[in-house]
N, C-alpha and C positions, 0 to 999 in steps of 0.2 A: 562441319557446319559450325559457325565462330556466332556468339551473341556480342553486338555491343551493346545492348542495352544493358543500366547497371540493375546489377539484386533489388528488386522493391521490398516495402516495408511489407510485414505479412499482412494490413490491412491495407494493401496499395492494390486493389483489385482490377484495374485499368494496366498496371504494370507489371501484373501479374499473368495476366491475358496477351498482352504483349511481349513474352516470351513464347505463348501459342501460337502467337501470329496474329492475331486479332487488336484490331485497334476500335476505340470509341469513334459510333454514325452516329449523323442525326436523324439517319430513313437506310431503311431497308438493315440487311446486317439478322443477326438473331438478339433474341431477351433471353435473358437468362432468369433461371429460378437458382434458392439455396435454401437451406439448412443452416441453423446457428447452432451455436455452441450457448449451454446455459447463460455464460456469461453476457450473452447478445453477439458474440463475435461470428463473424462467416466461417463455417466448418465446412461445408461443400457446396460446390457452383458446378450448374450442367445448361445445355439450353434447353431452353422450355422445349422444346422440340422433339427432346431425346424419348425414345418409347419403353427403354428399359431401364432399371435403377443402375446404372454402372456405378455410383457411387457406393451402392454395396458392397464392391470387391476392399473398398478401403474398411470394411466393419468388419468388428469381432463378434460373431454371432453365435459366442460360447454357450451365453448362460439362457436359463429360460426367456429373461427377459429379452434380453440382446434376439433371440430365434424367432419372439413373438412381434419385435418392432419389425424386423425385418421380413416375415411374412405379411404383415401388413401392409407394408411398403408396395409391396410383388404386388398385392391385390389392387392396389390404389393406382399400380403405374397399369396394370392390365387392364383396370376397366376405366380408365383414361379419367382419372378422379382427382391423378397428383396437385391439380391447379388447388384444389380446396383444402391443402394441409403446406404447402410449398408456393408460398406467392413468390409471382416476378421481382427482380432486380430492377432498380430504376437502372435505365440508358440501355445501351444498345450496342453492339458490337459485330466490326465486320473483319474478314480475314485480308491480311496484306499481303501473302504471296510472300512474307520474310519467314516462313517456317513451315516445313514439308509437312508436319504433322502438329494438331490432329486434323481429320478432316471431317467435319461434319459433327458426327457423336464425340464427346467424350465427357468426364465427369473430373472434376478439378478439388484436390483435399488442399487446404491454404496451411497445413501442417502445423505441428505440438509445440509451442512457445519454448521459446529457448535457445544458447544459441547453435546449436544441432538445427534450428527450425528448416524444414522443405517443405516446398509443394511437391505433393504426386498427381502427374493428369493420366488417366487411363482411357485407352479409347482401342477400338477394335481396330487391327492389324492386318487379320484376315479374319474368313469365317472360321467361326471359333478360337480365334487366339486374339486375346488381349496382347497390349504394349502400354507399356507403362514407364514415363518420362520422370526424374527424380528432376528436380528445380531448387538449388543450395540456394538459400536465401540470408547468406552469410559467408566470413571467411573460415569460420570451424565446419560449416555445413560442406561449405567448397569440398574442405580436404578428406571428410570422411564422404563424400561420394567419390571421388577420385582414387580414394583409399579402395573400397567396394568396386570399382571397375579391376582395380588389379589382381581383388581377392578369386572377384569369377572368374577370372583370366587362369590364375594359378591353380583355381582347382578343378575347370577344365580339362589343360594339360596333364592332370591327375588319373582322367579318365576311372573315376568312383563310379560304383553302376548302384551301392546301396538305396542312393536318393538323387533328386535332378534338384537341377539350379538352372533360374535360367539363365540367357544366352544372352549377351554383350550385343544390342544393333548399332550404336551409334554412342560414344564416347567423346565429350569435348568439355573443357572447364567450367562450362555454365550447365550441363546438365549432364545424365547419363540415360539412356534410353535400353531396355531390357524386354526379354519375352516376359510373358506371364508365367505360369506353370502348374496353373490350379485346371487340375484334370477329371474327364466323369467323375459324377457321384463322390466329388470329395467334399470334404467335410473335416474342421478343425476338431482335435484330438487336445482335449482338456488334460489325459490321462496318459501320464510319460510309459508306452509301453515297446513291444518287440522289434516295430519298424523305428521307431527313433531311437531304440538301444543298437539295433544293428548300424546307422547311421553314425551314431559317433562312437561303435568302435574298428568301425572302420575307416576312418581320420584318426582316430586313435592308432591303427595301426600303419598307415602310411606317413604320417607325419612324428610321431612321436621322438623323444629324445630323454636322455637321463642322467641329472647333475644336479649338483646341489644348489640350495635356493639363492647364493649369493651369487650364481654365475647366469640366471636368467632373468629375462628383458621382465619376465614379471613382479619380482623379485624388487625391481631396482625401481619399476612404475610403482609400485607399492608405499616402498620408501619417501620417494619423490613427495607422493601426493601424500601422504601422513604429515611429512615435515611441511606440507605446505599449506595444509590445513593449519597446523600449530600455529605459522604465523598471521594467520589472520586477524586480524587489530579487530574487526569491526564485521561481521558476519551474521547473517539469521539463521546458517545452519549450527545447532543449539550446540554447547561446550560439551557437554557430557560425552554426546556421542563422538567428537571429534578425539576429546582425552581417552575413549574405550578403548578407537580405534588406536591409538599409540599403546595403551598398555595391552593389548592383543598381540601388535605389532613386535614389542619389546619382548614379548615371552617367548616366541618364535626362535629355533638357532637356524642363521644363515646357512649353517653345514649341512644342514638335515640335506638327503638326495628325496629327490621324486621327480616323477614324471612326467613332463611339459608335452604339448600336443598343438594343434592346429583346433581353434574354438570360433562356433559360429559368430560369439558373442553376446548373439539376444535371442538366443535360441527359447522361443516361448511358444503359445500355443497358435497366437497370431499372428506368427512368423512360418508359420507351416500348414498345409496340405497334407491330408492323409486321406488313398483313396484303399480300395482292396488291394489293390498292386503295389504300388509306389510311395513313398514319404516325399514331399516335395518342399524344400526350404527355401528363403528367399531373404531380402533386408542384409545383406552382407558387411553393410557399413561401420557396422561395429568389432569386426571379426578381429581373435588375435592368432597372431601365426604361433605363438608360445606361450598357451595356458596353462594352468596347473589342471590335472587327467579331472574328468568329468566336471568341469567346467560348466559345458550345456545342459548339462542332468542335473547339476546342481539351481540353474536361473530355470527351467523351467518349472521347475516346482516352486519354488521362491516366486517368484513373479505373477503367476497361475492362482496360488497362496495367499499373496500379499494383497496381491489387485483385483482381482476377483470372488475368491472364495474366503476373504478375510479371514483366515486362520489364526490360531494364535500360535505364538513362536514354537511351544515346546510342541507343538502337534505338525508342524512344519520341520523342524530339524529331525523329528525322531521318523518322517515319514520320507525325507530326502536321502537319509544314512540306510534306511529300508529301501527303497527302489535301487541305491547304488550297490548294496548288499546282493539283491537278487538277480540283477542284469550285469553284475561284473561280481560275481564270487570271487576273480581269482585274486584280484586286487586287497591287498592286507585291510584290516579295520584301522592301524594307526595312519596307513598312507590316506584311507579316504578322509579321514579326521584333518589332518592335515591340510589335505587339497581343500573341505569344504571351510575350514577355516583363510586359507589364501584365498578362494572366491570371494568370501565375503571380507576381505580387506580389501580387494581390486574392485570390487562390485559398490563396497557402501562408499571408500575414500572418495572412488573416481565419481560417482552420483553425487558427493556431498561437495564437490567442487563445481561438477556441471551446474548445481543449485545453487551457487554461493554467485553463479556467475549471470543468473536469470532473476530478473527482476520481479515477473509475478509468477505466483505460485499456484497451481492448481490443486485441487482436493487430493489428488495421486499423489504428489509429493509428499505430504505429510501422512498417507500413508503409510508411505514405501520407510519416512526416515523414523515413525515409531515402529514398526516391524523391526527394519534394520538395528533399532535399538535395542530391542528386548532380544534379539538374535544374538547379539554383540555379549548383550548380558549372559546366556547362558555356555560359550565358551568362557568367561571370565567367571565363571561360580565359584569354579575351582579354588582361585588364588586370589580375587577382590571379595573383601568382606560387602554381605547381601544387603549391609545398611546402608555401604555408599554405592554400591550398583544401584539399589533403587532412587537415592535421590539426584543422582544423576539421569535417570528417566523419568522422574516425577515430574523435577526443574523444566529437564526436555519437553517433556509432554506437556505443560501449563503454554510453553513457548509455542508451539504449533498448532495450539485452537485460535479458529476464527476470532477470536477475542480473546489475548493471550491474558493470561492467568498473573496476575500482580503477588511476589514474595512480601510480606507484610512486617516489620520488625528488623529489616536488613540488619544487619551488624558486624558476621565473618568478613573478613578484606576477598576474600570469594564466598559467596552463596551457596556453591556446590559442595563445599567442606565446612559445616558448622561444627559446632562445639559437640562431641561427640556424643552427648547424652539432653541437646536440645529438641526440642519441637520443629516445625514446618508450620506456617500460621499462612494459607493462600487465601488471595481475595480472586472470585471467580463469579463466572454469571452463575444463575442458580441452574439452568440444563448442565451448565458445565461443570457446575458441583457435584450432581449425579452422574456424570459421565466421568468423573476423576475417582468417586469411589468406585465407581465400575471396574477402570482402570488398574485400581490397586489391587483389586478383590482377587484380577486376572494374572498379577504380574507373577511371571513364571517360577519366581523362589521366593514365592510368598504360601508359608505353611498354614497361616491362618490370621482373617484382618474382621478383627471388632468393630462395628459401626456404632455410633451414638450420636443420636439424632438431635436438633433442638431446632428451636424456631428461625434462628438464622445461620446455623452453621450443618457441619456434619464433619464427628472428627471420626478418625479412622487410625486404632492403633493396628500397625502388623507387623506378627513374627515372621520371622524368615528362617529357613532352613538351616543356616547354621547358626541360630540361636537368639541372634542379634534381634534388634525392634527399632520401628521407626512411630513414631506420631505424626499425623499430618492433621491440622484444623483446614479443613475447604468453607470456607463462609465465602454468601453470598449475601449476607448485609452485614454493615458495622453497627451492629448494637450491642445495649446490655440491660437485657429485662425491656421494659416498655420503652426505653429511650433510643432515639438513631445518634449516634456520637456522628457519624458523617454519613456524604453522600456515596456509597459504593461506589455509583454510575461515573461519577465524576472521579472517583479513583482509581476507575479502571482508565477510564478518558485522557486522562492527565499524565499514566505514568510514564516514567522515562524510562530508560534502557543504563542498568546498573553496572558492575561489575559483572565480567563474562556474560553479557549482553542479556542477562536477567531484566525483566520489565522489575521495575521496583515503584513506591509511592514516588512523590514529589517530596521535598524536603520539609515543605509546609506539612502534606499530610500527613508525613511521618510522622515528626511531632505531636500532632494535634491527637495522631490515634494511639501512639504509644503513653501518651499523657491523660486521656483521656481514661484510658485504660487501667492504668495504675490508681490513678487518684479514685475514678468511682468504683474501683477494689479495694477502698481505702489506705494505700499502699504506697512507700515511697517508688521514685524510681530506681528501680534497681542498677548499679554501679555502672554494669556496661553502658547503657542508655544513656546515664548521662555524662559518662566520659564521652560517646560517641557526639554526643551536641556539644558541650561544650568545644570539643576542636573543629566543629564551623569557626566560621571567620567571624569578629566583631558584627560587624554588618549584619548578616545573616545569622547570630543571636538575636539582637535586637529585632530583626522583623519577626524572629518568630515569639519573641516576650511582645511584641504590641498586636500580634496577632491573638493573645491571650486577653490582650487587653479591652480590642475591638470586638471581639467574636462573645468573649462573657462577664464582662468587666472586670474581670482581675490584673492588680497590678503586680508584678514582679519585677525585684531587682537585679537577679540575675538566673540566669538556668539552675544555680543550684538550688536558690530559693525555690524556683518554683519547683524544682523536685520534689520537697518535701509537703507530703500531703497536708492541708491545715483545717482541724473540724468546721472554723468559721468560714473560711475560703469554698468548702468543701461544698456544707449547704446554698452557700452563693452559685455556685458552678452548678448545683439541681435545678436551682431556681428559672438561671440564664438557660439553662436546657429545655427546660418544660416552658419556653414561652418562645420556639421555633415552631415556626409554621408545621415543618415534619414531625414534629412533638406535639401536635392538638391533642388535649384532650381527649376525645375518640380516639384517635389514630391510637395513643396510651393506653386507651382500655383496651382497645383491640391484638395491641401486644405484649398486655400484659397479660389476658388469657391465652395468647398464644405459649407467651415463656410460663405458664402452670401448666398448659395441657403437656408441651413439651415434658418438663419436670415431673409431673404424673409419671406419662409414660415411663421414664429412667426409675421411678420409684418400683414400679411392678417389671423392671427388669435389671434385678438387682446385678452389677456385674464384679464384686466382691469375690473375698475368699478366704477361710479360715482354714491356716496352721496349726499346727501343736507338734508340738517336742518333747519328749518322755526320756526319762534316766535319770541312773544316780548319781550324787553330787559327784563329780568328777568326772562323767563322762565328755565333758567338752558342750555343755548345752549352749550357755552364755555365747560364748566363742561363735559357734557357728547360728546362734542367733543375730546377734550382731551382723556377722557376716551376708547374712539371709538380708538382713533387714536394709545393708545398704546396697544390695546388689538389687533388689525390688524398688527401690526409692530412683536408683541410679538410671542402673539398666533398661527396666521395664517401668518408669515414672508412674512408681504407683505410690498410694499414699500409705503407709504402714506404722499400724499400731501395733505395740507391745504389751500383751496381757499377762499378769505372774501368778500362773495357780489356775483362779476361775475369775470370773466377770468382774467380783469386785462390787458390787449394785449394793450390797449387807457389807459393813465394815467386818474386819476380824472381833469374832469375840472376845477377845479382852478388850478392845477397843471400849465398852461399854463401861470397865472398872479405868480402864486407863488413861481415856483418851487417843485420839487415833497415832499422835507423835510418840505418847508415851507405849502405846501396841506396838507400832512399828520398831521401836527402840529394842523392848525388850526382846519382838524375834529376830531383829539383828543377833544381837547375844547371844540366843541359845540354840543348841545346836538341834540337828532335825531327829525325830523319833525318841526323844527323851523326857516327853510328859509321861504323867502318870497316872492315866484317866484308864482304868480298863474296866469299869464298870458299864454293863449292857445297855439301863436306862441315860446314864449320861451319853455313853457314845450315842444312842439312839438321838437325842435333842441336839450334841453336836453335830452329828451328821446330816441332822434336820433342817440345820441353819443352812449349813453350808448348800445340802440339796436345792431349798427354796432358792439359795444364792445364784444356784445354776438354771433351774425352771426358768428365773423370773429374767435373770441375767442374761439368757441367750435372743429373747424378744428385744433387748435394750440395744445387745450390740449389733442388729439386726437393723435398726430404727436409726441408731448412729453411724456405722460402719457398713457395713457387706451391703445394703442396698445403695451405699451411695459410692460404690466402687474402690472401698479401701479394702487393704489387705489385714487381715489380722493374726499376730503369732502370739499363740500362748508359749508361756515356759513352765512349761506342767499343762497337767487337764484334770478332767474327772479320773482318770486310769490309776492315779494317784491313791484314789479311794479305795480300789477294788485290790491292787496291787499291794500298797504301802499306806496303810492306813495308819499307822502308828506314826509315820509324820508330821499326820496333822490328827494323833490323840483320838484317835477313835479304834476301836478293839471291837470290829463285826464280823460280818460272817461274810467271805470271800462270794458267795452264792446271790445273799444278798443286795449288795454293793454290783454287784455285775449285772443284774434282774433288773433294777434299775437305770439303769445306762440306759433302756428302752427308751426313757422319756426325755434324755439330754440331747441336746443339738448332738451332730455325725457332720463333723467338719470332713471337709473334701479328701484332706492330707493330713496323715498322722503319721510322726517319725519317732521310733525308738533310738535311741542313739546309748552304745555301748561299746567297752571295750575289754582289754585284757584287766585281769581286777588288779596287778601286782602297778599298771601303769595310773589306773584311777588312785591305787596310795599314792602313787610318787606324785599325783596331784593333789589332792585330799586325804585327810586323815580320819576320815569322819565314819568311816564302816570297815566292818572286818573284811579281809577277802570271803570268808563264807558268807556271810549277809549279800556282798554285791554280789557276787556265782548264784545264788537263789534266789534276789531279787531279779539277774536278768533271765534268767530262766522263768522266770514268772512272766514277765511283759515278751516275752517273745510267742512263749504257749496263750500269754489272752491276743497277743495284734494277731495271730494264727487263727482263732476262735473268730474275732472280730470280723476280721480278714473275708471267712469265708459265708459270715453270715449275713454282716453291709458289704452289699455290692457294689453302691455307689460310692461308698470310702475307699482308702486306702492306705493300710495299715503295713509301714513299711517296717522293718529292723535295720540298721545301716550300723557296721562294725566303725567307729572313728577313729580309724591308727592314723590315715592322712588327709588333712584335712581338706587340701584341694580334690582328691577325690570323692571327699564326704560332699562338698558341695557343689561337684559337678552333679552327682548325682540325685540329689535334692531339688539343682536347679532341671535336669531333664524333666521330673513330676511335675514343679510347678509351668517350664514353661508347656508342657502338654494342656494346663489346666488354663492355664490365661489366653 
């Protein structure tokens, strides 16, 4: 039976009906009722007339919800109520006698956007069996149900008794007509168990074959669709995830062997029937005759996962290598590694091409491709640093919200590889602001993500597992303090599609907000920024110098002029600010107490940290201070102060005979532990000073630093005193001096640093080898003491013979502490 009518559009509902057989009356004929889909589209057509929901066999009625809509249904169609939740369709429709079937009953799905799109009509066949008509509503749709006639066909002649399929009635270019297969008391099976393991290893064992990866059809689809992702000029499916997929691809050797098989292909939970007896699959269109071995075990957990039970990736991969573990023990743990990494090459390349090829997008998609992302990510943990995995699914993920996420400050010639120790500055809606720290908080090799809050942003620093850190600012307004520099809304509105198809500002906003920024930080513009403007064109300088001009009356002669911030220019530019309708008065106050309450807060959660570094001169202190100091500043963009001794708050006493130049001068000079103050009362007033120095001094840096998130390393501490008091001229009593430590600040991290005495001379001359042998024997036996009695410190000794080891392990402490 041949159709000439051609494929209709999926909303061609007259043309659609007309492959049934049924043409538009203007009397007599049936009405039909339907079902939309969110969006307003027609999701299912039946005639009013029909007494049972056949439209049901098309639902997945896994989840609570899904069981509860469709008992509902049952009830409404049973006690003849459907008219009051399912209105009529206008017009009217009668059968032409061009199509055998359906007759009478049946219930029509207008099928999933794309170009895969079908209708399926189901209508009764005989009593008790369904028939169900696939209708390709395209030429991709054509070949994969053509494709699915030949699969039942082939695995018929198989004669498999594990599981049924159904039976082939009627096969021709425009549709494929099939039994149903859903038998008593079945019911879909959320949970991959015995009947669907005996299922596909029994296609595992009648189809199977064994060679290596460069000589299979899946192998070579793999390839195909990687490289043809690479060349996409212009695509919404996001960069990151397309580059993962290549460097997944590239770590793979072609040589490896494993085991290819016969795969249903979208073997999921809504593709199957499970009753007591039988497992019954169905949807064949996707099958491949040569997948890599559990294939199917692999998409229905993933699928199941992604789309329904939103799982997150690490609790997804570690539960699909577990059910392949216990329904296929005998299969190796690097062959399923393997396979389930070639699944998700063939599964995300070939979906992210299906996608690149559909014009709208539905809410699933952008599930399936952030899953697929963060899946992608944890095979890659191994061998891509966790800083650039995750901004390549940050980038991704700003790209896939309903209102994709604007990069702010563009400047890399790619987005996805910035300057290795910069920020992430996103402009987002403010739900979406919350849902991006959500996001991060979750992301699978993320060890630990600090949040700090303010009135229009929320930044988010996070470690990652091997060590590395990212910053990301998500603001949802552009301010600073009580002033709007612009309008967010219109920033998100405006932006354009940047390098690797990142949404970026507009070239004006740019400007406006990077300048804006700097200047009322008092601050020139920094190099990059405005190398990057200056190479606009002539043209497009001058609009955006008169756009400075028009918007707050400033005049500039060139970009580089107005780079530089200018005090008189400065208060003009507050002025021209505070006299925007979004800058009232009120509106000011009201964000100015926002950015104090905000500021409050950060003040009572101080997120600082206090160092210290103990040893005798020549153990290497400096050195690996330095070192500390620029790997905190770099690395983990923190702000770090360097304190020498104690706080500093009481100048040194000689300072009072000398002046502070002339103090510092003369303990340049003199060498350490060679005063000669050993009298009781004196040491007592010297140590007096110096203690009040510390009481008073640890509120100070308290006030300045550790509440407002800086770092701070001493080079010395108090230990000094209890230790080596004759350094700094005081002759007390070991007892003493340690008795009161009670009252000193107990910074987080305290490091001893020592080493062999014979190598401290070959650095300094300034101690016997016996003085250093019992002075480190002294600071070993108090960080011991200390050790065990501040629980909340931590009183390390670290031997410093190499120094990249000294500092790996210095840096493991702090970054557990940040």
């Amino acid at each position: 039976m041949t159709h000439s009518i051609p494929p209709p559009c999926p909303t061609d509902l007259p043309g659609l009906l007309a492959r049934l057989g049924y043409a538009p009356a203007t009397s007599g004929g049936v009405r039909l009722r339907g079902c939309h889909n969110p969006d307003g589209s027609l999701r299912w057509v039946w005639p009013s007339t029909l007494r049972r929901p056949l439209f049901l066999e098309f639902y997945n009625a896994a989840t609570p919800k899904a069981r509860l809509f469709s008992a509902l249904v049952r009830v409404l169609f049973w006690c003849r109520l459907e008219g009051l939740f399912f209105r009529r369709l206008a017009g009217r429709f009668a059968p032409t006698g061009a199509q055998a079937w359906p007759q009478g009953e049946f219930a029509l799905f207008t099928g999933t956007p794309g170009p895969n799109r079908k209708a399926v009509c189901c209508y009764p066949l005989s009593p008790g069996q369904l028939a169900f008509a696939k209708l390709p509503l395209g030429p991709a749709a054509t070949e994969k149900v053509r494709a699915e006639a030949g699969y039942l066909r082939q695995m018929a002649a198989l004669q498999l008794d594990a599981f049924t399929l159904p039976r082939v009635l009627d096969s021709q270019p425009g549709f494929l007509l099939q039994s149903g297969v859903k038998g008593p008391r079945a019911r879909r099976a959320t949970a991959f168990g015995p009947a669907h393991a005996g299922c596909l290893a029994q296609l595992l064992h009648a189809t199977q074959v064994r060679q290596p990866l460069a000589a299979s059809a899946c192998w070579q689809t793999i390839t195909e669709q990687v490289a043809a992702l690479e060349t996409l000029a212009d695509s919404r499916v996001p960069f990151g995830l397309r580059t993962k997929l290549r460097h997944l691809c590239a770590a793979l050797d072609p040589q490896q062997t494993l085991t290819f098989a016969f795969a249903h292909g979208d073997f999921t939970p809504w593709n199957c029937w499970l009753t007591p007896e039988d497992l019954a699959i169905y949807d064949l269109e996707l099958a491949q005759p040569e997948a890599p071995l559990l294939y199917d075990l692999f998409h229905f957990e993933t699928q199941q996962a992604l789309l329904v039970a939103r799982r997150p990736a690490g609790a997804i991969r570690a539960r699909v290598l577990a059910v392949a573990a216990e329904y296929f023990p005998a299969v190796p743990a690097p062959e399923v590694a393997l396979a389930w990494q070639l699944y998700l090459l063939h599964q995300v390349a070939g979906g992210a091409l299906l996608y690149h090829a559909q014009p709208d997008w539905h809410a699933q998609v952008s599930w399936l491709l952030t899953g697929w992302n963060a899946l992608l990510t944890l095979e890659l943990a191994p061998t891509v640093a966790h800083r650039q995995l995750a901004i390549y699914d940050l980038l991704d993920y700003v790209q896939l919200l309903p209102r994709p996420g604007v990069l702010l400050k563009p400047r890399a010639a790619n987005p996805y590889y910035p300057a290795p120790n910069s920020d992430l500055d996103l402009l987002l809606t403010q739900a979406d602001t919350q849902a991006g720290v959500r996001f991060l908080q979750g992301w699978p090799l993320v060890q630990s993500a600090a949040v700090r809050r303010a009135a229009h942003m929320v930044s988010v620093d996070c470690l990652f597992q091997d060590g590395s850190l990212l910053s990301a600012d998500l603001l949802h307004q552009l301010h600073r303090k009580e002033l709007r520099l612009l309008d967010a809304a219109a920033v998100l509105a405006q932006a354009k599609r940047g390098a690797a198809g990142l949404p970026v500002p507009t070239l004006a906003h740019d400007f406006a907000y990077t300048w804006l920024f700097y200047w009322l930080n008092q601050s020139n513009l920094p190099t990059g920024h405005l190398h990057y403007f200056q190479q606009q064109s002539t043209t497009q300088q001058v609009k955006l110098l008169s756009s400075l001009q028009s918007s707050y009356g400033l005049f500039f002669s060139s970009i580089a002029c107005a780079s530089v911030c200018q005090p008189a220019k400065l208060a003009l530019l507050h002025y021209a600010l505070r006299q925007e309708a979004a800058n009232s008065r009120a509106v000011r106050k009201w964000r100015g107490l926002r950015y104090l309450l905000s500021t409050a807060a950060e003040f009572v959660r101080p997120g600082g940290l206090i160092i210290t570094f103990s040893g005798v001169d020549g153990a290497g202190k400096s050195t690996v201070i330095e070192c500390v100091k620029e790997q905190l500043e770099k690395k983990w963009r923190k702000r770090v102060v360097v304190i020498r001794h104690r706080p500093s708050v009481l100048p040194i006493i000689s300072a009072w005979k000398y002046g502070k130049a002339g103090a510092e001068a003369r303990s340049v000079q003199s060498l350490p532990r060679q005063g000669q103050n050993f009298g009781l009362g004196s040491s007592l007033a010297r140590f007096g000073y110096y203690y009040l120095d510390y009481v008073l001094g640890q509120a100070v840096i308290w006030l300045r630093h550790t509440r407002r998130g800086h770092v701070v390393l001493y080079d010395r501490y108090y230990f000094d005193f209890i230790n080596d008091g004759r350094r700094s001229n005081i002759s007390l009593p070991v007892r003493f001096t340690r008795a009161l430590y009670a009252f000193v600040n107990k910074p987080r991290l305290n490091f001893f640093l020592y080493a062999d005495p014979q190598e401290i001379l070959r650095r300094k001359q300034e101690l016997s080898a016996g003085t250093i042998t019992q002075l480190t024997q002294q600071y070993q036996a108090l960080f011991g003491q200390l050790g065990a009695r501040y629980r909340r410190s931590r009183y390390v000794p670290i031997e410093n013979q190499d120094l990249d080891a000294t500092l790996s392990l210095i840096g493991s402490y702090i970054q557990q502490e940040l």
